[in-house]
N, CA, C and O atoms as CSV, one atom per row, in Angstrom:
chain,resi,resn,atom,element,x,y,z
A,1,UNK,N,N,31.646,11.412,76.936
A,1,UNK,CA,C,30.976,12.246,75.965
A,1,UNK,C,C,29.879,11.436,75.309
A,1,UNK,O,O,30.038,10.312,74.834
A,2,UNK,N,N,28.888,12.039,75.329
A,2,UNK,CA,C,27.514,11.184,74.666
A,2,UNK,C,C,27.455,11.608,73.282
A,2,UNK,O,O,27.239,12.724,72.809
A,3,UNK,N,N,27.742,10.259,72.608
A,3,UNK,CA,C,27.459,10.133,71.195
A,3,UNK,C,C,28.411,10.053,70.118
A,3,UNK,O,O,28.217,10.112,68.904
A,4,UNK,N,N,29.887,9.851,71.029
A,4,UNK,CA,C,30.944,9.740,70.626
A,4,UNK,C,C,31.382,8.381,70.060
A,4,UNK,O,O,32.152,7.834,70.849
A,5,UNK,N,N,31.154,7.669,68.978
A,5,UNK,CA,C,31.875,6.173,69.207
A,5,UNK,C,C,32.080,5.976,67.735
A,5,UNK,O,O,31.436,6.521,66.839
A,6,UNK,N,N,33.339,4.884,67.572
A,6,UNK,CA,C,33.770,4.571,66.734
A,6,UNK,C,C,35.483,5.566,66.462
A,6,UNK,O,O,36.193,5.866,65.503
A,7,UNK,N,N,35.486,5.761,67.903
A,7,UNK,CA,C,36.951,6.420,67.367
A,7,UNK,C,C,38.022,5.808,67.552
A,7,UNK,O,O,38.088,4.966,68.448
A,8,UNK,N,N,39.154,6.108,66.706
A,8,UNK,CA,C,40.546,5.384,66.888
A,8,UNK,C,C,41.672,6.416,67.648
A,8,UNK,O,O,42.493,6.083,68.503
A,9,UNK,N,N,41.511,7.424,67.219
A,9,UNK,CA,C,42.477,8.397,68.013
A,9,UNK,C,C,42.249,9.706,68.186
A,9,UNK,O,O,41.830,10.554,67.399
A,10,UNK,N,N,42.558,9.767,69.261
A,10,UNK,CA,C,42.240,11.698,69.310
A,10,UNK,C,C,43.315,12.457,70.055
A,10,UNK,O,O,44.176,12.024,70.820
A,11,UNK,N,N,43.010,13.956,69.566
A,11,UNK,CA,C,44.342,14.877,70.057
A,11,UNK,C,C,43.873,15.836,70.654
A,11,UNK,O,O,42.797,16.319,70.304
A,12,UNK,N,N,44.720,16.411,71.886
A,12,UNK,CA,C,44.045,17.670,72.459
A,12,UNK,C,C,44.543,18.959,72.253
A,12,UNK,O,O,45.659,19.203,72.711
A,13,UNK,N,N,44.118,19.569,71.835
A,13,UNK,CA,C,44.904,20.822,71.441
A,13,UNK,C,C,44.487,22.103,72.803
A,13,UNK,O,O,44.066,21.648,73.867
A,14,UNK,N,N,44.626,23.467,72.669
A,14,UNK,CA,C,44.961,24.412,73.726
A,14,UNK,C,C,43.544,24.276,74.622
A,14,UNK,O,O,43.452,23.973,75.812
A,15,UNK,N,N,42.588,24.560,73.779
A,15,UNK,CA,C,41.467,24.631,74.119
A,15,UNK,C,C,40.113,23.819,73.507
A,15,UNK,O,O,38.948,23.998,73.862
A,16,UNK,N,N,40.607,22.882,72.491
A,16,UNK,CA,C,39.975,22.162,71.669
A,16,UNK,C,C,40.642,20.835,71.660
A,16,UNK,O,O,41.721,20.560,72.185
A,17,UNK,N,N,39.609,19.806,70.786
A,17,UNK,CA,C,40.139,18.688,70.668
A,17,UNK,C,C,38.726,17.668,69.650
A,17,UNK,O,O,37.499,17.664,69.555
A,18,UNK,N,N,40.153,16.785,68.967
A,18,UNK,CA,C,39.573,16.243,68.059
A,18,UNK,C,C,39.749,14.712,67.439
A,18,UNK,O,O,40.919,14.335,67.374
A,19,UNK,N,N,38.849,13.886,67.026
A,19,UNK,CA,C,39.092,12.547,67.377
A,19,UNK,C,C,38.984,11.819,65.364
A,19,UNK,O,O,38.538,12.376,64.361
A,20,UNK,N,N,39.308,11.104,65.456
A,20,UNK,CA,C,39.688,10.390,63.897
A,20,UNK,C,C,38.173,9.137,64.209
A,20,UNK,O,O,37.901,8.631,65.298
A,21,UNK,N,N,37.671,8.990,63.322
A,21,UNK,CA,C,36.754,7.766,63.721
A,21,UNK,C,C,36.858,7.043,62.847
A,21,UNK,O,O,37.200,7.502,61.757
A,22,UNK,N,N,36.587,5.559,63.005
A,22,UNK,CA,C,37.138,4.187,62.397
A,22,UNK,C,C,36.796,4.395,60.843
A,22,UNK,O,O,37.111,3.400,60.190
A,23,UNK,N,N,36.157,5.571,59.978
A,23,UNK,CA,C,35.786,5.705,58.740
A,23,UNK,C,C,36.845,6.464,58.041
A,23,UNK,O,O,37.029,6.456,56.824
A,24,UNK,N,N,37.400,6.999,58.760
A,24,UNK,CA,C,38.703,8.144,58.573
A,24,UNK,C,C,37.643,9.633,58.312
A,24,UNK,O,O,37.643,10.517,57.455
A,25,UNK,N,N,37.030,9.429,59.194
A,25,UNK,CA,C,36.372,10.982,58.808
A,25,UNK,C,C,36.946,11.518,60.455
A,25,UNK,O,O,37.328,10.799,61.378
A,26,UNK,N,N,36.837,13.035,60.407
A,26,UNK,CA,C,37.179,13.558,61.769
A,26,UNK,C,C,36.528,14.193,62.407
A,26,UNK,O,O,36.047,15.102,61.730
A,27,UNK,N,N,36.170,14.223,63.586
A,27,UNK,CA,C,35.337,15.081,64.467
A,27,UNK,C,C,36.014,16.089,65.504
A,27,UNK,O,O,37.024,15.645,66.050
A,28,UNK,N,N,35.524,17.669,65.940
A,28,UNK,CA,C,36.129,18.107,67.046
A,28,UNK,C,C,35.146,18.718,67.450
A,28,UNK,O,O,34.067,18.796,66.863
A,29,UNK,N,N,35.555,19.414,68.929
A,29,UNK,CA,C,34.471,20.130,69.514
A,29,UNK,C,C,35.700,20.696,70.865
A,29,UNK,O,O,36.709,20.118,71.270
A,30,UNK,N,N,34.977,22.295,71.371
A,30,UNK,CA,C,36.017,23.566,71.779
A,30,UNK,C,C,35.822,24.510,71.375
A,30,UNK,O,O,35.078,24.744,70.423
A,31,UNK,N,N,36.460,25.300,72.018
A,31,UNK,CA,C,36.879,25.889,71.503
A,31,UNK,C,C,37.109,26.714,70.101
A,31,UNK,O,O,38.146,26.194,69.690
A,32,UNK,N,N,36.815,27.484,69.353
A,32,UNK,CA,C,36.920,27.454,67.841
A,32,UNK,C,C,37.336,28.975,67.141
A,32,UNK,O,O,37.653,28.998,65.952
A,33,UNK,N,N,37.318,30.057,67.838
A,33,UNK,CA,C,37.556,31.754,67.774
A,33,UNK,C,C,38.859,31.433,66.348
A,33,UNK,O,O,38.951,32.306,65.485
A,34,UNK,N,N,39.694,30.263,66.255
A,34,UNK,CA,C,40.465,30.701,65.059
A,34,UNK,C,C,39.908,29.800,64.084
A,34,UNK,O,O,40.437,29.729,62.975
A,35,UNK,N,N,38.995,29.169,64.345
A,35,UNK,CA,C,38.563,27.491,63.095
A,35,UNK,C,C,39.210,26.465,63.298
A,35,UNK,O,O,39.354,25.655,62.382
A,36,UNK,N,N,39.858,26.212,64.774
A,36,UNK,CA,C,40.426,25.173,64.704
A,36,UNK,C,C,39.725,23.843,64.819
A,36,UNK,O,O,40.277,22.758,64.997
A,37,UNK,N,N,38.314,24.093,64.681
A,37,UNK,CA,C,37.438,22.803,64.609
A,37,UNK,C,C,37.418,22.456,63.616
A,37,UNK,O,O,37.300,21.233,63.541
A,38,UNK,N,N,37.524,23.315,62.085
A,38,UNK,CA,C,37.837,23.157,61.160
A,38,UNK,C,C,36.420,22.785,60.325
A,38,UNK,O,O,36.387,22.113,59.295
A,39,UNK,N,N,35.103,23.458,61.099
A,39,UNK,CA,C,33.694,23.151,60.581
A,39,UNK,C,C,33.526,24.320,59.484
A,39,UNK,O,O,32.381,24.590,59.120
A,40,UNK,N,N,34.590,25.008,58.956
A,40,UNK,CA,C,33.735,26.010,58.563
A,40,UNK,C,C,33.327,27.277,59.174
A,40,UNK,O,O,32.952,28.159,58.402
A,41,UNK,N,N,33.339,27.537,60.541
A,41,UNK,CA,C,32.926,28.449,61.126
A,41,UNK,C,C,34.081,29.062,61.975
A,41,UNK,O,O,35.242,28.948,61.583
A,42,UNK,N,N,33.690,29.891,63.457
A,42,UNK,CA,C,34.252,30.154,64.614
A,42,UNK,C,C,33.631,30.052,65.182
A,42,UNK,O,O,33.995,30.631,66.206
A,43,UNK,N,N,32.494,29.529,65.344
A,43,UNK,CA,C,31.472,28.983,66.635
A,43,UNK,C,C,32.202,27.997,67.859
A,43,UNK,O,O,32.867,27.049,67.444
A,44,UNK,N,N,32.113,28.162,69.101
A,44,UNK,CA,C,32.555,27.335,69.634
A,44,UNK,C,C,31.660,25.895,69.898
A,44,UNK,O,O,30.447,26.061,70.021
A,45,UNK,N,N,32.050,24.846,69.968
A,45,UNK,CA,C,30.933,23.896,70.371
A,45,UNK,C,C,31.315,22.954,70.974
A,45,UNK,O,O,32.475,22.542,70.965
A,46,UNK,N,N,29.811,22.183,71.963
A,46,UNK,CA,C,29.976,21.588,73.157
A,46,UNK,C,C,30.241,20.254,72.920
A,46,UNK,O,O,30.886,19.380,73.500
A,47,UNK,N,N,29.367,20.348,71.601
A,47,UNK,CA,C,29.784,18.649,71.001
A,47,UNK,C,C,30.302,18.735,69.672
A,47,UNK,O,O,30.363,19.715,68.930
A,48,UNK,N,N,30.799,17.116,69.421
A,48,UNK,CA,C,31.096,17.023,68.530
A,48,UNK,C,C,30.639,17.474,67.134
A,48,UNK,O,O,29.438,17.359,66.886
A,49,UNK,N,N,31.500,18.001,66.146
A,49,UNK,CA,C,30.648,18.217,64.502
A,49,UNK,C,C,31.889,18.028,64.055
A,49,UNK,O,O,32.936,18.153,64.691
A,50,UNK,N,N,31.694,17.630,62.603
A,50,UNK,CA,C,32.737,16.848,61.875
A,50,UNK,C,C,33.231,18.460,60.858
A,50,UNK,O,O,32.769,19.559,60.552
A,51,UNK,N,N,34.637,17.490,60.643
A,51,UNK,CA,C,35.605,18.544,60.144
A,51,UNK,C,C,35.254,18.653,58.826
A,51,UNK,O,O,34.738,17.597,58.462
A,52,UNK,N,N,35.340,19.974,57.406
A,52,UNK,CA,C,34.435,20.052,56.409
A,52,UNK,C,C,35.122,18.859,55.655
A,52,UNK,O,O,36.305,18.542,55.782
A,53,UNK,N,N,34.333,18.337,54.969
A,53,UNK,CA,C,35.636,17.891,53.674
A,53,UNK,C,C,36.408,16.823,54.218
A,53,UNK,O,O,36.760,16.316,53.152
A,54,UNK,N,N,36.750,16.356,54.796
A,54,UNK,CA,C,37.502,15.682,55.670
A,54,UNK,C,C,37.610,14.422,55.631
A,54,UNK,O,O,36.788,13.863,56.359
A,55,UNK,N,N,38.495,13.543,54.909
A,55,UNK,CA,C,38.160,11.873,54.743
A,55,UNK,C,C,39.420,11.026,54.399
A,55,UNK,O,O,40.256,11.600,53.702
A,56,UNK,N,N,39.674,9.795,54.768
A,56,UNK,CA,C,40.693,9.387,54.583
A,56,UNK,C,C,41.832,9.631,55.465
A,56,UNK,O,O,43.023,9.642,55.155
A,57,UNK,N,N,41.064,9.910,57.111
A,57,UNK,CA,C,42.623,10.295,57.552
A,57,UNK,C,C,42.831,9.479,59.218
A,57,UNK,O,O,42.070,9.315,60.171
A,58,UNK,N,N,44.140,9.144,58.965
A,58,UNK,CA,C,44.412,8.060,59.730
A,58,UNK,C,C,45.163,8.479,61.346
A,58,UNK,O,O,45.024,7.768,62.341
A,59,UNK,N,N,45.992,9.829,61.317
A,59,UNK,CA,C,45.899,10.543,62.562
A,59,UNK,C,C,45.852,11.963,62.459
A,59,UNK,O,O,45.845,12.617,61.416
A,60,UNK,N,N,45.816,12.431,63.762
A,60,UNK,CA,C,45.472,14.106,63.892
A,60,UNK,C,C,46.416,14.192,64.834
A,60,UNK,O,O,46.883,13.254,65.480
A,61,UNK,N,N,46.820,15.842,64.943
A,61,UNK,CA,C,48.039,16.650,66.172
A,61,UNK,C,C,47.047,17.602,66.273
A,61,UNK,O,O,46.360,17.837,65.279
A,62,UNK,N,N,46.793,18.390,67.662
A,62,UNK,CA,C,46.444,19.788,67.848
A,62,UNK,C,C,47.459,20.550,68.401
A,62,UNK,O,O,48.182,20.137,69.307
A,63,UNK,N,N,47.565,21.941,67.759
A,63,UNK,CA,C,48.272,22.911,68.133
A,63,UNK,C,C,47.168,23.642,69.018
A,63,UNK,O,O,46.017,23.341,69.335
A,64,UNK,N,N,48.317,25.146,69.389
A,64,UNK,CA,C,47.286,25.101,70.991
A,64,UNK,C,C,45.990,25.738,70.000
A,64,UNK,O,O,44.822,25.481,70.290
A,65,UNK,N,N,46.348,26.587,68.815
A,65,UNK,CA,C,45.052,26.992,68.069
A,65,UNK,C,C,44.612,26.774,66.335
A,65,UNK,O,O,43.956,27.287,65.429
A,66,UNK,N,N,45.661,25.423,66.716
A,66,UNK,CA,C,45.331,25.186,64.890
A,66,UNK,C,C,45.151,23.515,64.678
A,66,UNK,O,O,45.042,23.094,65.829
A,67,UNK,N,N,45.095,22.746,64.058
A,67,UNK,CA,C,44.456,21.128,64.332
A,67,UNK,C,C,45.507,20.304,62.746
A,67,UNK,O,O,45.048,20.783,61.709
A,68,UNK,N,N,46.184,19.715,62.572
A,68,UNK,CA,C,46.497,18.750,61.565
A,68,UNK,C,C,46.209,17.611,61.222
A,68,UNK,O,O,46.121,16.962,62.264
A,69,UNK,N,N,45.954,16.808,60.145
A,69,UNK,CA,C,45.602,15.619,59.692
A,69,UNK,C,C,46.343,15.410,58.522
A,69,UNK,O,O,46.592,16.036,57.492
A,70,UNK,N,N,46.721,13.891,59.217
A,70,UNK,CA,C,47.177,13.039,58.147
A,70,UNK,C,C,46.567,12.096,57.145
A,70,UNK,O,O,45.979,11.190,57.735
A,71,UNK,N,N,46.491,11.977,55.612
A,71,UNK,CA,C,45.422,11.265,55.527
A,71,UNK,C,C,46.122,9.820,54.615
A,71,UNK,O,O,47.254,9.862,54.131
A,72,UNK,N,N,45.137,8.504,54.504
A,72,UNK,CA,C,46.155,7.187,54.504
A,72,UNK,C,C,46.854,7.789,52.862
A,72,UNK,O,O,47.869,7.231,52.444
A,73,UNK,N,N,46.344,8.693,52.214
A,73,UNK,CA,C,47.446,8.643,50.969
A,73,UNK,C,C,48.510,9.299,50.991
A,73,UNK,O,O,49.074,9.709,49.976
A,74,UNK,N,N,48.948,9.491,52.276
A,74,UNK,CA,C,50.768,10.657,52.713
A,74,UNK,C,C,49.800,12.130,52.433
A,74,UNK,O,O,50.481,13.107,52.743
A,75,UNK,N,N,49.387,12.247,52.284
A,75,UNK,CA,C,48.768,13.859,52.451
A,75,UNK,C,C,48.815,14.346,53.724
A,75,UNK,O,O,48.904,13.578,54.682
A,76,UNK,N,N,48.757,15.793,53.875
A,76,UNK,CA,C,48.446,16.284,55.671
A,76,UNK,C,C,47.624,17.361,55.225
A,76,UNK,O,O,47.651,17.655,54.031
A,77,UNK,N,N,46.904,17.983,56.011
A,77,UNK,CA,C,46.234,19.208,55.479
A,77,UNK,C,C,45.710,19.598,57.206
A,77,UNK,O,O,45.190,18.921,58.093
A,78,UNK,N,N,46.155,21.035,57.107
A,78,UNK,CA,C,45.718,22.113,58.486
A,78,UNK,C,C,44.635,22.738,58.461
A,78,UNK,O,O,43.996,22.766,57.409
A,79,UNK,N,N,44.244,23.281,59.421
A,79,UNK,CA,C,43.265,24.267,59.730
A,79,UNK,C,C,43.117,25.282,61.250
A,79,UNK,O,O,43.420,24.757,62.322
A,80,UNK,N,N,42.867,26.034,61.229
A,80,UNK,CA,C,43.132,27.051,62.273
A,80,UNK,C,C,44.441,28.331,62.058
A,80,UNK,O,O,44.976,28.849,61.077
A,81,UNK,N,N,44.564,28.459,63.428
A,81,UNK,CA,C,44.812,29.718,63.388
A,81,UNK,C,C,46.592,29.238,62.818
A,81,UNK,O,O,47.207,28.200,63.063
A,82,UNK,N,N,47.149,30.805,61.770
A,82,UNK,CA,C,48.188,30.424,60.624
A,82,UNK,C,C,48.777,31.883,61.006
A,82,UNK,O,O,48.870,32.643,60.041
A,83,UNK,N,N,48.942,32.087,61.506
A,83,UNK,CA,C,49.590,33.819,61.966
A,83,UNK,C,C,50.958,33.478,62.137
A,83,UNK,O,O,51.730,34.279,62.663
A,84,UNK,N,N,51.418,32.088,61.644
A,84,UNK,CA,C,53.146,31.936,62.026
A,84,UNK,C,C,53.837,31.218,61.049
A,84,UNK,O,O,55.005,30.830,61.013
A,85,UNK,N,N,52.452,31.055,59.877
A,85,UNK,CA,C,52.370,30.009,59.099
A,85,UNK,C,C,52.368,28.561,59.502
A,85,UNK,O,O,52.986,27.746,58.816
A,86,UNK,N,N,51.865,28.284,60.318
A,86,UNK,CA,C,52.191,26.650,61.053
A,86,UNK,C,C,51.267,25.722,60.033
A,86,UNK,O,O,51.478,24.512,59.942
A,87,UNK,N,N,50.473,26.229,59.454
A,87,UNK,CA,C,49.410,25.512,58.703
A,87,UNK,C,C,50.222,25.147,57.234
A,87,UNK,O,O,49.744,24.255,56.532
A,88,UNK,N,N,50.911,25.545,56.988
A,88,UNK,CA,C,52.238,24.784,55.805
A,88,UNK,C,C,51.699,25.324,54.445
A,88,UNK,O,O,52.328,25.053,53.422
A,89,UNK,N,N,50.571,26.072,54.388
A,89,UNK,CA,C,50.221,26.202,53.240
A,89,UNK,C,C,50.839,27.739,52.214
A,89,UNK,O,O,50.333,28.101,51.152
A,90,UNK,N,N,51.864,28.319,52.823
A,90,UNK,CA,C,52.709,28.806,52.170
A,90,UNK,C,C,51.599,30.556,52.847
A,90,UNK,O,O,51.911,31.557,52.203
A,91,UNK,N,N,50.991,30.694,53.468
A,91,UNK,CA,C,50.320,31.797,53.450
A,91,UNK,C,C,50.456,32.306,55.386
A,91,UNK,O,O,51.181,31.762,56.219
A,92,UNK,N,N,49.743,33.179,55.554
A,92,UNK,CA,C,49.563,33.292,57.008
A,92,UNK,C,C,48.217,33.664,57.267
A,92,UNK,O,O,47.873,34.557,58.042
A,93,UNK,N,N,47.306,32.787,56.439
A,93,UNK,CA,C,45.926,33.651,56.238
A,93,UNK,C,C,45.225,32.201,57.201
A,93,UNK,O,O,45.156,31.077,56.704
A,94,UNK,N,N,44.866,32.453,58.294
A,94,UNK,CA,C,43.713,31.622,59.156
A,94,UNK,C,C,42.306,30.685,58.459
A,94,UNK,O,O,41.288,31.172,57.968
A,95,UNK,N,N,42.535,29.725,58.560
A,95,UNK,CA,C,41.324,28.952,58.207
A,95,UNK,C,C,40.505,28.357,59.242
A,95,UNK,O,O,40.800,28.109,60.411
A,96,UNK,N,N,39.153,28.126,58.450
A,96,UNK,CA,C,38.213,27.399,59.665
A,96,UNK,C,C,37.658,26.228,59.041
A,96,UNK,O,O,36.969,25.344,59.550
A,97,UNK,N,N,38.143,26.383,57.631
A,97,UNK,CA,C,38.081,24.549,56.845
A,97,UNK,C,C,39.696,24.049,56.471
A,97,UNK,O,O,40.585,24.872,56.690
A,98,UNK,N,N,39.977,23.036,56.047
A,98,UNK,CA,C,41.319,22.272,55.926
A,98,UNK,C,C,42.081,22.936,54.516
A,98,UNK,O,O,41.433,23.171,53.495
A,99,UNK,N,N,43.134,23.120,54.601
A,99,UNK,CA,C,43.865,23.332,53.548
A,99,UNK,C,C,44.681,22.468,53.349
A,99,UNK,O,O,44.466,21.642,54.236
A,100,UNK,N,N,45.854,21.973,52.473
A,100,UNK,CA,C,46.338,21.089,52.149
A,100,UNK,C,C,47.837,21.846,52.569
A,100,UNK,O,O,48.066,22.954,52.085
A,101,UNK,N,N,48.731,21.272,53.387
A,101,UNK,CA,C,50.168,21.850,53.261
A,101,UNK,C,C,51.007,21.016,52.444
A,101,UNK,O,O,51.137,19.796,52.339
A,102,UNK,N,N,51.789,22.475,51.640
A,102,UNK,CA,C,52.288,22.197,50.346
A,102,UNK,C,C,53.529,21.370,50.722
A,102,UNK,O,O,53.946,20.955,51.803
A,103,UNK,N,N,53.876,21.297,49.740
A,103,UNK,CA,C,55.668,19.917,49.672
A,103,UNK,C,C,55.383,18.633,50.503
A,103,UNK,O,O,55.248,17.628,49.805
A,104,UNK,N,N,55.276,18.471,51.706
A,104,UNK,CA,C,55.476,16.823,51.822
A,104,UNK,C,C,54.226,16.057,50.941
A,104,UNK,O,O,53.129,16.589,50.768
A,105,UNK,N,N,54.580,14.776,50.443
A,105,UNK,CA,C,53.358,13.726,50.283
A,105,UNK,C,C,54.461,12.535,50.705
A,105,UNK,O,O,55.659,12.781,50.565
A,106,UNK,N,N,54.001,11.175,51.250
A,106,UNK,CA,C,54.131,10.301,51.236
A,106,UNK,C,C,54.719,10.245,52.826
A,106,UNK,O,O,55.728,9.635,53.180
A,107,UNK,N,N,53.879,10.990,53.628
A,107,UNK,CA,C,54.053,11.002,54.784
A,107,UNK,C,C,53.775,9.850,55.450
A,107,UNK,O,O,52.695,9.519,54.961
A,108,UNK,N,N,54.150,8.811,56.478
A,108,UNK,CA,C,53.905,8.162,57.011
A,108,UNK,C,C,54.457,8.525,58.637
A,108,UNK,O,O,55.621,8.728,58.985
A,109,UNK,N,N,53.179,8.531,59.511
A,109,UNK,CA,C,53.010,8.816,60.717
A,109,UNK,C,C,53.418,7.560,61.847
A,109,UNK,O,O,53.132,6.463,61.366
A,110,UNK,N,N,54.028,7.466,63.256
A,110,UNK,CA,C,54.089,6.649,63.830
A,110,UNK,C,C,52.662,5.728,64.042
A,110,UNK,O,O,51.685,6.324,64.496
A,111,UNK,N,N,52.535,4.193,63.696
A,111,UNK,CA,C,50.996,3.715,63.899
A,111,UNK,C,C,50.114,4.051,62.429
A,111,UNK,O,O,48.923,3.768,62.303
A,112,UNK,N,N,50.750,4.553,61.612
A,112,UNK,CA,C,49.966,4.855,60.799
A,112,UNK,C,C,50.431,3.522,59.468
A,112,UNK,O,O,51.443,2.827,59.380
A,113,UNK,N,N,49.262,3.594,58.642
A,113,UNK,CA,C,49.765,2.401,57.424
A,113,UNK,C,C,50.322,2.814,56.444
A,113,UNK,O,O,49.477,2.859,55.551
A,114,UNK,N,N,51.580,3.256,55.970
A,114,UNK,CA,C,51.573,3.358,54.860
A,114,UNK,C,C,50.916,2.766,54.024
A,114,UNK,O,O,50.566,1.596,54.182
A,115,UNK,N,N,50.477,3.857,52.409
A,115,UNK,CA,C,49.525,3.841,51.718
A,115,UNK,C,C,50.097,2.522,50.603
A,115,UNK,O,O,51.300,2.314,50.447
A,116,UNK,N,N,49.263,1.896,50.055
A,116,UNK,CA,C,50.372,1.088,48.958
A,116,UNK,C,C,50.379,1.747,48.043
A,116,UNK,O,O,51.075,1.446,47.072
């Protein structure tokens, strides 16, 4: 992929996929009909554009139509498609920017640093 660098990890989700870069900001590109790029929109796209809002986060999971991030202070926050509630935020209402899912903090991910 041209123009991709500085990443530490990335996840593939159904039809999308999205990469963490060494700043903790996040990028995806796919797929997007539910927001699982999480730009703000439902545009699909060929390249990369960064997720809205998005900082501080040390890994990502894709679902086949929704995207998660963890960020280094135990936070997680979703985006995409929520029709089962998978996005944790207590609703079933679809996003195409990040919401925060409610109750856990002080999450620590496999590879990830806990925060001090």
């Amino acid at each position: 992929m041209t123009g991709l660098t500085g990443v530490v990890t990335v996840a593939a989700g159904g039809n999308h996929s999205i990469a963490v870069k060494t700043d903790g900001t996040v990028v995806a590109w796919g797929a997007n009909y539910d927001g699982q790029l999480g730009d703000s929109t439902t545009t699909d796209r060929n390249s990369p554009v960064a997720v809205t809002g998005l900082t501080g986060v040390v890994a990502v999971a894709a679902g086949y139509v929704h995207s998660i991030a963890l960020k280094s202070d135990g936070t997680v926050v979703a985006w995409g498609n929520n029709v089962s509630g998978q996005l944790g935020d207590g609703t079933t209402t679809t996003r195409s920017s990040p919401v925060a899912v409610t109750g856990p903090t002080g999450v620590v991910g496999s590879g990830c640093e806990r925060p001090s």
